[in-house]
N, C-alpha and C positions, 0 to 999 in steps of 0.2 A: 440298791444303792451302790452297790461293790462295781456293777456293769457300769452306771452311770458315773463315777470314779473313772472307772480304765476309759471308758470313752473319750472324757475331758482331757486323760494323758495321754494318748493316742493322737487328740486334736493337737493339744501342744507339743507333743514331741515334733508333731511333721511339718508343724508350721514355725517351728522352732529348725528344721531340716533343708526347708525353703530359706528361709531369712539366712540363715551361717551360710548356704550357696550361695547366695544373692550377694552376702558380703565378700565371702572368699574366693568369689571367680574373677574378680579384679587382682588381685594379689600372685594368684596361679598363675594368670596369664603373664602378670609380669616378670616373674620371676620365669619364668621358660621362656623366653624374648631375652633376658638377660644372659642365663643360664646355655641356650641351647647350640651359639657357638665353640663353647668348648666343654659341656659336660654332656658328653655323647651318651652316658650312663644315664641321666637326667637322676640324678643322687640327689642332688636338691630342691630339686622340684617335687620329686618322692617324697622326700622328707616331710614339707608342707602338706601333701596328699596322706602322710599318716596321721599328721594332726589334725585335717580336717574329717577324718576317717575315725580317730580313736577316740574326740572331743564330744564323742554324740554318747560314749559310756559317762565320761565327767558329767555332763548336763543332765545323765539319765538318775533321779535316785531311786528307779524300780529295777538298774540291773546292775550286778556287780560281776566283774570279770576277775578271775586268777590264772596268770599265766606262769607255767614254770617249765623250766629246763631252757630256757632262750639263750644260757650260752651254750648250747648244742648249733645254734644256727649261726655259721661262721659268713656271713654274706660277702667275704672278700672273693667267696670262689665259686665259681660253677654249681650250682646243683640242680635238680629237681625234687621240688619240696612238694608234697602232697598232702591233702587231710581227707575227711570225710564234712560233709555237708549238711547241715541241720536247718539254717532260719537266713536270710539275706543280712542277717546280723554278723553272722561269720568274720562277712566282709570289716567289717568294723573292728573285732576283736582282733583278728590279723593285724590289721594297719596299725595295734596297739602296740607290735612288736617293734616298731620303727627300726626292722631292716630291709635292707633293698634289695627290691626282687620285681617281676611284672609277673604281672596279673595274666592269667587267659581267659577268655571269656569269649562268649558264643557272640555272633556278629553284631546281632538286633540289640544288643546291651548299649554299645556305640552309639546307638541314636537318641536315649533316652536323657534327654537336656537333664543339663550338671555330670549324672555320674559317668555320662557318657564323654563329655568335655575332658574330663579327670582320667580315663581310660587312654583317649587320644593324646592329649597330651604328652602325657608319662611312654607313648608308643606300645601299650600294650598288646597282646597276642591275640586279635580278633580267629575267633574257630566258626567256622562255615558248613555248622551241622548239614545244610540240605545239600550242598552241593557233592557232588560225586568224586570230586578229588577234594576232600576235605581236608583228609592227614595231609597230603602233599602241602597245604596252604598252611596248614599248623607248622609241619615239620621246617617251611624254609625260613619262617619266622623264629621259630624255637632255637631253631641251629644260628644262625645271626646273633639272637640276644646272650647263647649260652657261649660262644666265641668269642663273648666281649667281658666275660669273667663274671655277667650276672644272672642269679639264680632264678627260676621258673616257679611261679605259685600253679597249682594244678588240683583241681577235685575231681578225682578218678571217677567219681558216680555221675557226674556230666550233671547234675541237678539237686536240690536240698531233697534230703529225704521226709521232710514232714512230722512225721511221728518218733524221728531219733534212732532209728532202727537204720545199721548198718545195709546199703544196698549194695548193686553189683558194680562192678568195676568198670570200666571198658580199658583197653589195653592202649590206646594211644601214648600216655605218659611212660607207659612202660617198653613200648615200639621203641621211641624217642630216645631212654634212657641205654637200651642197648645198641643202638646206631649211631649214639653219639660216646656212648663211653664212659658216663655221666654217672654220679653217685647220689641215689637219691635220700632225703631227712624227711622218715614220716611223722606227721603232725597229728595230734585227735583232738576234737571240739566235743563236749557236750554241753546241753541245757540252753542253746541257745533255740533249739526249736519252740522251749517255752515260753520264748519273749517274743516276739512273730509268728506266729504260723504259715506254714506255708501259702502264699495264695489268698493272706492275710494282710489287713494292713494294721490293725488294732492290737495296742499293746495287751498283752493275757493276764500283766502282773508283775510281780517281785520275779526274777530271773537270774540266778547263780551260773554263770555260764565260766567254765575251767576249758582252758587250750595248752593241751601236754608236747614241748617239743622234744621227740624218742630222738634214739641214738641215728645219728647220720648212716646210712649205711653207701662203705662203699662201692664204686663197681663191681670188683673183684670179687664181691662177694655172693655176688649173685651171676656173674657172667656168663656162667655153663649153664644155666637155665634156661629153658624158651620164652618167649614173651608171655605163654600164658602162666605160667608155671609160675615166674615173675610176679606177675598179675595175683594170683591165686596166693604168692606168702607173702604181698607187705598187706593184702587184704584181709588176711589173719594176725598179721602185727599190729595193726589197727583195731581190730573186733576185740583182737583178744585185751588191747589196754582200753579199748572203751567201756568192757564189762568190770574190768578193774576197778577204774574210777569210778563207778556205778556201784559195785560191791565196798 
């Protein structure tokens, strides 16, 4: 009976997910047609993209989100923000902070009608895993959006980890972070792996998903490090407040 339940809310939620696209890609597009003259940031257009982003937690009563420390996240300036990666739910919980940042995201994201609409739009960071000059196409995009005084969303693990278990890093955001001079605010997610599973589409259940935003950390604070070194301590700043919250 319980399977037969999640099923049913599974079918509703995503056809519930369809219908809010279907109605809010007319409003997106207008407002960035309106918008895209002069808010070069697209601040407003974002804004709508977190409410159409955060509105799928309201509609959900099988997940409940707590988010705390958000005014650690000063979005008037530069940063590179990172978290760890659990459930494509993430995405959602994020956009609940309604501050402005762009997204990066692997290319093939772009093409997926709606979220990928929403991606373009807003000028997001497309990354070109196959191709061989990958960083290069990340970095000229990264350094553009961070020269315009807006912040970088970035999950260092390049992929959700599934089972909620901290994976490895790659060092791109951390490359970035020292050749641009940039301060980065690490973020931690958990429990959303239990409301999607990875490679999933059906809801699992009741879902407590908590998104911690830590202390901004500035450049200077890390500058004398190498990129791995870098790498290797926000990726124990992270492990270590995810077992936190867990404990």
């Amino acid at each position: 009976m319980k399977q037969f339940l999640l099923l049913i809310s599974s079918v509703l939620f995503w056809t519930w997910f369809l219908i809010s696209s279907v109605v809010l890609t007319p409003p997106l597009i207008i407002v960035w047609a309106l918008t895209v003259p002069f808010d070069r940031r697209r601040s407003v257009l974002h804004k709508l993209s977190c409410f159409w982003g955060a509105q799928y937690f309201w509609a959900n009563p099988l997940w409940r989100s707590r988010i705390t420390g958000k005014e650690k996240f000063d979005d008037r300036y530069p940063w590179i923000v990172i978290s760890n990666h659990q459930s494509l739910v993430d995405i959602m919980v994020i956009y609940g902070l309604f501050k402005r940042f762009r997204w990066t995201s692997k290319a093939e994201n772009f093409k997926v009608p709606f979220v990928g609409w929403v991606l373009s739009f807003n000028r997001s960071i497309r990354v070109y895993r196959a191709s061989r000059d990958a960083y290069r196409r990340f970095r000229n995009q990264a350094v553009a959006v961070l020269e315009m005084g807006t912040p970088i969303m970035i999950f260092p693990e390049g992929t959700r980890s599934g089972d909620g278990q901290l994976g490895r890093f790659k060092q791109g955001a951390f490359m970035l972070a020292h050749e641009t001079h940039t301060g980065i605010i690490p973020m931690v997610l958990d429990g959303s792996y239990r409301a999607i599973r990875k490679n999933g589409w059906r809801l699992t259940g009741f879902a407590k998903i908590q998104l911690k935003i830590l202390d901004p950390v500035p450049y200077d604070e890390f500058k004398d490090l190498s990129t791995a070194e870098t790498t290797a301590k926000f990726r124990k700043i992270i492990d270590d407040e995810l077992q936190a919250l867990r404990s």
